[in-house]
N, C-alpha and C positions, 0 to 999 in steps of 0.2 A: 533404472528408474527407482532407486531406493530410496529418494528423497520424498517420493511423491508417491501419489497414491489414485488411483481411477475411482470416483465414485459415483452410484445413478445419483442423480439431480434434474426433479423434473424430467424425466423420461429418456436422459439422453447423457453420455458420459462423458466427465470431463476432469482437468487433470488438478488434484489438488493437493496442497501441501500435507506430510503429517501433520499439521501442527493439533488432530484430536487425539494423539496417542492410541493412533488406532492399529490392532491388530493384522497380518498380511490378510487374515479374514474380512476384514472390514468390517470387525467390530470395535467400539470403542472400549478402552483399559478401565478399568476399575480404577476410583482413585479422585480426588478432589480435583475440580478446575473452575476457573476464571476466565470463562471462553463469554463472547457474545452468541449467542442463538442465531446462526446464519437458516438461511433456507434447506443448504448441506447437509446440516447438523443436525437439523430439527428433524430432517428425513431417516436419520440415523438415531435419534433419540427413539422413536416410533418402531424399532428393531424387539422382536416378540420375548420375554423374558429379561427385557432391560427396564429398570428404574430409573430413575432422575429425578435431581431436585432442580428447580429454577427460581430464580426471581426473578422481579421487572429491574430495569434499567434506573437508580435512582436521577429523579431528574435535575440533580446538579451536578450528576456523573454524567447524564447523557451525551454531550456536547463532547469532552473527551472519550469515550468507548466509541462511539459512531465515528470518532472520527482514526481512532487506533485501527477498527477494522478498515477505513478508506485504505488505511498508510498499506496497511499488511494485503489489501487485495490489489492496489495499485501496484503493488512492487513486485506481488509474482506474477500478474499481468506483462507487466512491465519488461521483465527478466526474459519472460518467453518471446517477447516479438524480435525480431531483427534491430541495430543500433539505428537504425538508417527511420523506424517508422517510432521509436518512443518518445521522440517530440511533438511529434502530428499527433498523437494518441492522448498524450498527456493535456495537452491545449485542449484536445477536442472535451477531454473531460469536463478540463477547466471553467471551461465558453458554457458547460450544460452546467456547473455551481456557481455563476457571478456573472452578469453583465457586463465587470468591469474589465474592458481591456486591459487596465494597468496588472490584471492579477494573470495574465497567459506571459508563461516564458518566453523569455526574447530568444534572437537565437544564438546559439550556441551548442549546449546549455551555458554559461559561465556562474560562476558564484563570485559575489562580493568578497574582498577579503579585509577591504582597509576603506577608511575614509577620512580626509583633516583639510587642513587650508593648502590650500593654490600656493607653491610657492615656486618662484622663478629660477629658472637655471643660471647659474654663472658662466656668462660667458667665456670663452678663454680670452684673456685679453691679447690685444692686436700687439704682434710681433715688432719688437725695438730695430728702428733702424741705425 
């Protein structure tokens, strides 16, 4: 598990990425960062003889940071379920951000690759008697 890291959150432990450059102590490194303020972190900020600086979220950044952390908890979410449930899981997300059915993946997953005009195959033409 060198990737990942145990840490309490809310009373109860669960598995999360390094991405706080945290020590196998489960302290955080010394050192400049561009993290959002998760509930995680903030629990770790609050660690006895640690500093921090913070600011708020500028609000014509906030739309892209809220949405950087979805991508990045989505996908180690994501990573750890079985292939067989990360479509159910994703939708189900999806169905609690939008109303709109059109925004739940179909299924597959498939991706778009191309799109242009309709154009008709040539037939082979019918065989000379």
């Amino acid at each position: 598990m060198d990737a990942s890291v145990l840490l309490a959150v809310e009373g109860r432990w669960t598995e999360r990425h390094r991405g706080y450059g945290l020590s196998m102590d489960r302290r955080l490194a010394d050192g400049a960062y561009d993290e959002l303020v998760s509930a995680g972190l903030d629990a770790l900020l609050g660690q006895p003889g640690l500093a921090s600086e913070t600011d708020r979220v500028d609000r014509a950044e906030a739309t892209e940071v809220l949405a950087a952390h979805l991508e990045k908890v989505a996908t180690r979410v994501l990573d750890s379920l079985p292939s067989e449930r990360r479509l159910a899981v994703a939708n189900a997300v999806l169905a609690s951000l939008s109303d709109e059915a059109g925004d739940l993946v179909a299924d597959g997953p498939r991706l778009l690759r191309s799109v242009g005009p309709a154009t008709s195959r040539p037939q082979n033409p019918a065989p000379a008697s």
